[in-house]
C-alpha positions as CSV (number, residue, x, y, z in Angstrom):
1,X,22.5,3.2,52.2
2,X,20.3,5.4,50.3
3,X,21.5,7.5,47.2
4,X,23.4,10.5,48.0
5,X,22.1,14.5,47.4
6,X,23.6,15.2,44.0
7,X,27.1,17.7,43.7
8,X,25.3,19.1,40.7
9,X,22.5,20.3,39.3
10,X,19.3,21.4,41.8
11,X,18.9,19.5,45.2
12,X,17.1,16.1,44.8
13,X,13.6,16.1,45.9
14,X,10.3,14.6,45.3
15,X,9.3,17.4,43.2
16,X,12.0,18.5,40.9
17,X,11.0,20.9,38.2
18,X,12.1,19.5,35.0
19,X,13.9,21.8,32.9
20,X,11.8,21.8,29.6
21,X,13.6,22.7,26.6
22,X,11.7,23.8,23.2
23,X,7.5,24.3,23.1
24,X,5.5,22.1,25.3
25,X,3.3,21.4,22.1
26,X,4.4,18.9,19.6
27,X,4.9,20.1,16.1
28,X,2.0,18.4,14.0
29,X,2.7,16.8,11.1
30,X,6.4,17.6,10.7
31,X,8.6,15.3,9.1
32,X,12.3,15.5,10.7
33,X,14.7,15.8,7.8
34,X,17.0,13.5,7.4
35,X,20.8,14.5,6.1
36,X,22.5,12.9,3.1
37,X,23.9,10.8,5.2
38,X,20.9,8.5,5.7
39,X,21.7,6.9,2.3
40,X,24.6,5.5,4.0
41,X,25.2,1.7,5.6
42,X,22.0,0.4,7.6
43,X,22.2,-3.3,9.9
44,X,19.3,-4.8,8.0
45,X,18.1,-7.8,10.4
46,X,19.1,-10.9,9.8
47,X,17.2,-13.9,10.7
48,X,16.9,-17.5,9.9
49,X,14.4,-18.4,7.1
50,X,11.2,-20.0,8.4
51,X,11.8,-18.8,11.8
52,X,8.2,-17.6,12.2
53,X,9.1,-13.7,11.7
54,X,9.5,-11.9,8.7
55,X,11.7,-8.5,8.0
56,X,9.7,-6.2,6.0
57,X,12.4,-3.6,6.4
58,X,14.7,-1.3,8.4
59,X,16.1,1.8,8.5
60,X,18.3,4.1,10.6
61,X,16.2,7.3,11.9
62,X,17.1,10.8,12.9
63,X,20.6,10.6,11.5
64,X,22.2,13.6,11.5
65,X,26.0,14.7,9.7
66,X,27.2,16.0,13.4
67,X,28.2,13.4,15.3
68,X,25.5,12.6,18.4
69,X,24.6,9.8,20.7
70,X,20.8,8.5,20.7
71,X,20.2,5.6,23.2
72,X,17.6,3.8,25.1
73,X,14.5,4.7,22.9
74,X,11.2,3.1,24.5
75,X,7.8,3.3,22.0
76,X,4.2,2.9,22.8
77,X,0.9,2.6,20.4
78,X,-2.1,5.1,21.3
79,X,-5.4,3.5,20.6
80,X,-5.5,6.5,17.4
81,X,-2.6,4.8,15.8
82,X,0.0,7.4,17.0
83,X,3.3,6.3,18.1
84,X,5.3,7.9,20.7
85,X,9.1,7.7,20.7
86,X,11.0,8.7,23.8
87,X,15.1,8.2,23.8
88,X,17.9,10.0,25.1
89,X,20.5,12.7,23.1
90,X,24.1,13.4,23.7
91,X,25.7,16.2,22.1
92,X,28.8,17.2,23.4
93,X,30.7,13.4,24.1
94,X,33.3,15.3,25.9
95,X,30.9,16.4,28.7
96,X,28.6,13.2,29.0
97,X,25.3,15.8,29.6
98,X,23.0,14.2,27.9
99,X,18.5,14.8,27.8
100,X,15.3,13.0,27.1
101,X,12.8,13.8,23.9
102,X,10.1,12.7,22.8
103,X,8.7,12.7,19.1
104,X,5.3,10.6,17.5
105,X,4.0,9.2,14.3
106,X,0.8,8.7,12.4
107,X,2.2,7.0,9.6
108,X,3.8,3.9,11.3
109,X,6.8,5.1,11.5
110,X,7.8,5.9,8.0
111,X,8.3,10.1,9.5
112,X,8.3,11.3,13.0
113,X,7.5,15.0,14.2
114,X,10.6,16.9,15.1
115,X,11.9,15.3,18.3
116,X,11.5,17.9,21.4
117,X,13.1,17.8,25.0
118,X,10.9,16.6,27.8
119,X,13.4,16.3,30.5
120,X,16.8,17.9,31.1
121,X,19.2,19.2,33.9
122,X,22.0,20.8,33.4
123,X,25.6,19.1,34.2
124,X,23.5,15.2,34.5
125,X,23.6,12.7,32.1
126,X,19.8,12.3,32.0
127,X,18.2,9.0,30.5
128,X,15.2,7.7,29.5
129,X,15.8,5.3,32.1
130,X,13.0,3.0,32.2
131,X,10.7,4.8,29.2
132,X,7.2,4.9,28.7
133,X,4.2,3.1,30.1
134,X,1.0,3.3,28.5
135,X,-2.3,2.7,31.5
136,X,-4.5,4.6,28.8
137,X,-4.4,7.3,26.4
138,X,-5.1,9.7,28.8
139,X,-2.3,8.4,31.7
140,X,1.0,7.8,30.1
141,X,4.3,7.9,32.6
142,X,7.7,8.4,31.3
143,X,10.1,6.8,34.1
144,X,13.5,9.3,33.4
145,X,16.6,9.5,35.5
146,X,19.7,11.0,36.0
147,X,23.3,9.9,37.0
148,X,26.7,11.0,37.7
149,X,29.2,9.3,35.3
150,X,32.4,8.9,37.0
151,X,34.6,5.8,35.1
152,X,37.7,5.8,37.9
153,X,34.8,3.6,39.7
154,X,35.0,1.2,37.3
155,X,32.3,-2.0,36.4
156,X,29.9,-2.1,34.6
157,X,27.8,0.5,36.7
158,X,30.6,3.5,37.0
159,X,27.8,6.0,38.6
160,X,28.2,7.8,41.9
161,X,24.7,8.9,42.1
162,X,21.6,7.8,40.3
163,X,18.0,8.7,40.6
164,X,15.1,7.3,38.9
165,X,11.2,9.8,38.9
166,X,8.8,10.2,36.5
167,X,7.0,12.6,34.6
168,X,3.3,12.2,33.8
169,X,1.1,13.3,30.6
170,X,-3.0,13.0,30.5
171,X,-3.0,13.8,27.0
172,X,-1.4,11.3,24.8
173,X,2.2,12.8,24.8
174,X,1.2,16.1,24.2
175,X,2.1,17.7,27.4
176,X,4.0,16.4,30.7
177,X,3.9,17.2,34.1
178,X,6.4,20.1,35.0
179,X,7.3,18.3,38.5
180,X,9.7,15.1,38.3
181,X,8.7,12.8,41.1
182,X,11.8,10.5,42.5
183,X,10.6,6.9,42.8
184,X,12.7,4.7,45.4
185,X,11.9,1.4,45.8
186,X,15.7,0.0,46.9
187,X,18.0,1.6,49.5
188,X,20.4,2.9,46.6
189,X,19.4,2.5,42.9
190,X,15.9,2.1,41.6
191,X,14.4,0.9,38.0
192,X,11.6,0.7,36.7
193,X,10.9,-0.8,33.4
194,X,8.7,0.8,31.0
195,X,9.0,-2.1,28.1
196,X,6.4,-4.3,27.9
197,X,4.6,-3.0,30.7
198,X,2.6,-2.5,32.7
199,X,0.6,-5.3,33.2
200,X,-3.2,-5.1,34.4
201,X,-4.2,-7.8,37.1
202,X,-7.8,-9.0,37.4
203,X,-7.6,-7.0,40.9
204,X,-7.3,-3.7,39.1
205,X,-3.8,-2.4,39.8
206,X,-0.9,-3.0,37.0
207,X,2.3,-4.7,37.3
208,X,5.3,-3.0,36.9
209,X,9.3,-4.7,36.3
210,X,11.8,-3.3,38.4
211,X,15.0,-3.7,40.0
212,X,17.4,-2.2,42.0
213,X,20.6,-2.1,44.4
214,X,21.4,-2.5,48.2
215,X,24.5,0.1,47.8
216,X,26.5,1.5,45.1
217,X,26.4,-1.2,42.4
218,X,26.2,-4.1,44.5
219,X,23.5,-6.2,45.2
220,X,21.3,-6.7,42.6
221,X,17.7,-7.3,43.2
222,X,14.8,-7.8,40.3
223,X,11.4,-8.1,40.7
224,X,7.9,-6.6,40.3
225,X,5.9,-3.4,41.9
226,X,2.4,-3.2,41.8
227,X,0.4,0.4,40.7
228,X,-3.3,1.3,41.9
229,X,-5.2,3.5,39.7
230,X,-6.7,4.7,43.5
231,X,-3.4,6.0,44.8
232,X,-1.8,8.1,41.7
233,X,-0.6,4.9,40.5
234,X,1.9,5.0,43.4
235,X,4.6,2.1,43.1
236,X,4.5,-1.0,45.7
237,X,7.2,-2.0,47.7
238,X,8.5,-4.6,44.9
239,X,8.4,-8.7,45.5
240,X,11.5,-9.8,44.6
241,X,11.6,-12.8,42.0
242,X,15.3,-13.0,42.5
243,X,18.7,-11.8,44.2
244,X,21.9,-13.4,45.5
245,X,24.7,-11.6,47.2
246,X,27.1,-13.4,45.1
247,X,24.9,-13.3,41.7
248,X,23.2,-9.9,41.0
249,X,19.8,-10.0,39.2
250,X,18.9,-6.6,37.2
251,X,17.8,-6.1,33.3
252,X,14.1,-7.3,34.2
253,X,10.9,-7.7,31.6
254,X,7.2,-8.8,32.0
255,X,4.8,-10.7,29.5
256,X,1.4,-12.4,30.1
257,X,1.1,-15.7,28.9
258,X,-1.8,-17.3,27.0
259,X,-2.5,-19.6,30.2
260,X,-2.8,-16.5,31.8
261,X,0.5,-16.8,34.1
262,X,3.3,-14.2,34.2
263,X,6.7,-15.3,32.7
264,X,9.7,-13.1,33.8
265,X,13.3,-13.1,32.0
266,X,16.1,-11.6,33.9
267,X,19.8,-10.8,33.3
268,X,22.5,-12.0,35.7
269,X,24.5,-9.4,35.7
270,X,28.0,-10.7,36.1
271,X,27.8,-13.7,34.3
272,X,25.2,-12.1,31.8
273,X,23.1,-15.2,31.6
274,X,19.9,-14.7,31.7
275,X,17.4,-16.4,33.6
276,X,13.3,-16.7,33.9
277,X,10.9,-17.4,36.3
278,X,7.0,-17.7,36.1
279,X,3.8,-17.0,38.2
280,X,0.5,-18.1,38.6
281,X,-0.8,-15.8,41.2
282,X,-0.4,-12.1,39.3
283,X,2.8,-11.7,40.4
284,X,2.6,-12.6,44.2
285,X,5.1,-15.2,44.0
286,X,7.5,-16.9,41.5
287,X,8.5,-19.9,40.8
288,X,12.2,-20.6,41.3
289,X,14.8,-19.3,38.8
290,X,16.1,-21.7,36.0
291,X,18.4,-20.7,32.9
292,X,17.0,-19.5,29.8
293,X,20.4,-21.1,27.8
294,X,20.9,-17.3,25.8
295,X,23.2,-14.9,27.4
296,X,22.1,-11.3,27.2
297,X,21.3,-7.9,28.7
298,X,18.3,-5.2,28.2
299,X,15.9,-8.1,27.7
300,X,12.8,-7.4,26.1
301,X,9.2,-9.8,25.8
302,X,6.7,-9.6,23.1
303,X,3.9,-12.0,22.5
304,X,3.0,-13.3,18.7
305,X,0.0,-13.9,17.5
306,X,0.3,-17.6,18.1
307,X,0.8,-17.3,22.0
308,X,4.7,-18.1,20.9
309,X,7.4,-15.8,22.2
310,X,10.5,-13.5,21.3
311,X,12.8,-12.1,23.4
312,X,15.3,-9.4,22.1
313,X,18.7,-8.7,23.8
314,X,21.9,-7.2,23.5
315,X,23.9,-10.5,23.3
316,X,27.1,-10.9,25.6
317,X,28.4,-13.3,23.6
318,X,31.4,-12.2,23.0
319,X,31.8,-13.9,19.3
320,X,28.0,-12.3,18.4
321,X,28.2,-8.8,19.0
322,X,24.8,-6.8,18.8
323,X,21.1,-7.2,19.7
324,X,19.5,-11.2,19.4
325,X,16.2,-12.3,18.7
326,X,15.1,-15.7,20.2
327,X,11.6,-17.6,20.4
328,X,10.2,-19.8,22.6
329,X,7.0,-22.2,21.9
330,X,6.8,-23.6,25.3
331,X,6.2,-20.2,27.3
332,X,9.5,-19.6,28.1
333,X,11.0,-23.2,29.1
334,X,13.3,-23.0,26.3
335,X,14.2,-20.7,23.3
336,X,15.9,-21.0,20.2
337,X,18.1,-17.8,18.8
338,X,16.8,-17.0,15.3
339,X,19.2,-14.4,14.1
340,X,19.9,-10.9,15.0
341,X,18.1,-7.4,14.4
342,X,21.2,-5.9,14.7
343,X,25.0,-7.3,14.0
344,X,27.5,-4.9,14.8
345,X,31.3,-5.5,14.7
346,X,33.2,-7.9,16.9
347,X,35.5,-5.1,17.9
348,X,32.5,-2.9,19.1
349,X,33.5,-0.6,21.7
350,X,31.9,-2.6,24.2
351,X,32.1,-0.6,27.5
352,X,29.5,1.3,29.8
353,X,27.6,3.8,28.5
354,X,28.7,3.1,25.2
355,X,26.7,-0.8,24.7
356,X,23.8,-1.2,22.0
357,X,20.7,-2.8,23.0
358,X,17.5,-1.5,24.6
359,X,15.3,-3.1,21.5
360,X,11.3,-2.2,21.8
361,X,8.5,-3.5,20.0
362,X,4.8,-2.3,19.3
363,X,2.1,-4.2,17.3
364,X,0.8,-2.3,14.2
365,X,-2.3,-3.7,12.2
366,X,-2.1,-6.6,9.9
367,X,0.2,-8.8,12.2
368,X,3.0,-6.4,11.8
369,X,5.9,-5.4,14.4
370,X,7.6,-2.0,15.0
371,X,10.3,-2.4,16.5
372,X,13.7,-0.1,17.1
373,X,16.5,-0.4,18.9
374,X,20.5,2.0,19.3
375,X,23.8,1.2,17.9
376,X,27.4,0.9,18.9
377,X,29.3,3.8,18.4
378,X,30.6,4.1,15.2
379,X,34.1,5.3,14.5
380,X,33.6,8.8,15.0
381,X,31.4,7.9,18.2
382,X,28.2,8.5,16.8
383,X,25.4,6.1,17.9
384,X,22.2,6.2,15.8
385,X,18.6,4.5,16.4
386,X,17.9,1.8,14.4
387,X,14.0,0.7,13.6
388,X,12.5,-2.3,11.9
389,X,9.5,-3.6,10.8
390,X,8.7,-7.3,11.6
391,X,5.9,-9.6,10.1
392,X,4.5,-11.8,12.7
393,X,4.1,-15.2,10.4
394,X,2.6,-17.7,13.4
């Protein structure tokens, strides 16, 4: 069944002027202050010794004395250096509207320019659903969304309407197209993941992860949609890599291997294993799906100097709360945890909309790592963005 017309907000259509809030322009060189309150407790990382990656250090950004709700941040590197940070603010917790901003640095991110709203309707919970994709400096998409939060649904997925678009900018983050254009790749929900991707194949076009739902949160599909430069970088109909009626397949990332195939590592999303697949043909077709052995959600791929890989997740173990770091040597036929970026309590309010995770990386120079990722709430409800800076020792 496809999604429903939204109860709030303006109708749903392919071009949905985005409600800009603040200047269009981005503040240059302005440091966001940060309260008093950033001397306070950060998660440092901790990792095994010898694992191959270093901590240099972390901190918590944007923290603020009111109480807010950052999530789902999503970073790209511009050729220049800069680094664009896109995530998504909650104010008022009682009333679950929430809107995307964006904010860069030229310093690796030891100060970001003020952050400033790029997408926003009123009434939705808006979300930087997928984040940003980087084709060139000049064509950067932000894949946003927006949902209706109802929790009498119950699951893990309480939404009764959900729409996924983008926004595009052609001059590195500066400026962003005033239309949001729905994409809709599955008969109910789409996602398209920005992390990691996209991917270009020797045919020209980019790879893109997605996934995405027969009805309202059932049916689970993951896969891959291709994007040609020629057609607006319009999205393919996806090839699925894999779905089950009784197992549904969604968190989805991408990375190129050394031996030039495609590995793929996917969350089952009611067991909340995780599984991978590979390809050898630029994405046409997959190789059966196996166990990766790590349970875990919001997975995200980098590649290491060495051709060795990591793969961060919020981990649903139950008895290791927060967001994991494993590595695999053998291009993704096994992996080995090495620690955590991020250990939160065991009593972590562990429920939807309210889960940490959605950990991103960028390379910096000198075989260095950004990275950041959001918390749990904290005890007033607060959930801050945590970042870290990794040395790549392989």
């Amino acid at each position: 069944m496809a999604p429903r017309e939204p109860q709030k907000g303006p109708k749903n259509n392919k071009n949905t002027k985005t409600k800009h809030v603040g200047p269009h322009e981005a503040p240059r060189n302005q440091i966001f202050p940060l309260s008093p309150r950033s001397l306070g407790p950060c998660w440092d990382p901790k990792l095994i010794k010898n694992s191959c990656i270093e901590v240099i250090n972390s901190k918590t950004i944007f923290q603020e004395e009111r109480i807010t709700q950052k999530k789902a941040p999503s970073i790209i590197r511009l050729s220049s250096g800069k680094i664009l940070l896109t995530y998504s603010v909650t104010e008022n917790l009682d009333s679950l509207e929430s809107w995307v901003v964006i904010t860069d640095s030229e310093d690796n991110g030891e100060s970001w320019s003020e952050p400033r709203t790029v997408y926003s309707l009123p009434e939705w919970t808006c979300l930087n659903m997928g984040g940003l994709v980087k084709f060139s400096d000049q064509m950067i998409r932000l894949i946003v969304g927006r949902i209706n939060i109802d929790y009498s649904l119950g699951g893990d997925e309480p939404f009764d309407d959900c729409f996924t678009g983008f926004i595009d900018s052609k001059d590195g983050g500066q400026t962003w197209s005033k239309n949001w254009t729905e994409i809709s790749l599955f008969p109910a929900w789409t996602e398209v993941y920005g992390q990691s991707n996209p991917h270009l194949l020797n045919n020209g076009q980019f790879l893109m992860a997605t996934m995405g739902t027969m009805g309202r949160d059932v049916q689970w599909h993951a896969g891959v949609s291709f994007c040609d430069p020629s057609n607006n970088y319009e999205f393919s109909k996806p090839v699925i890599i894999a779905n089950d009626p009784e197992r549904h397949y969604s968190d989805i990332d991408v990375v190129r291997l050394n031996d030039c195939r495609l590995l793929a590592v996917i969350r089952e999303h009611n067991l909340k294993k995780t599984v991978y697949s590979h390809s050898s043909d630029e994405g046409k077709t997959w190789t059966p799906i196996r166990y990766t052995g790590f349970l875990g959600s919001n997975v995200k791929l980098h590649k290491l100097n060495s051709g060795a890989l990591i793969c961060a997740y919020r981990d649903e173990d139950p008895d290791n709360r927060g967001v994991s770091l494993s590595i695999s040597f053998n291009n993704g036929e096994t992996w080995e945890q090495i620690g955590q970026l991020y250990s939160a309590k065991q009593d972590s309010r562990h429920i939807p909309n309210l889960k940490c995770g959605y950990p991103d990386f960028v390379n910096l120079d000198n075989d260095k790592l950004l990275g950041i990722l959001h918390t749990y709430p904290d005890e007033e409800g607060r959930i801050d963005l945590q970042q870290f800076c990794l040395k790549d020792l392989t």
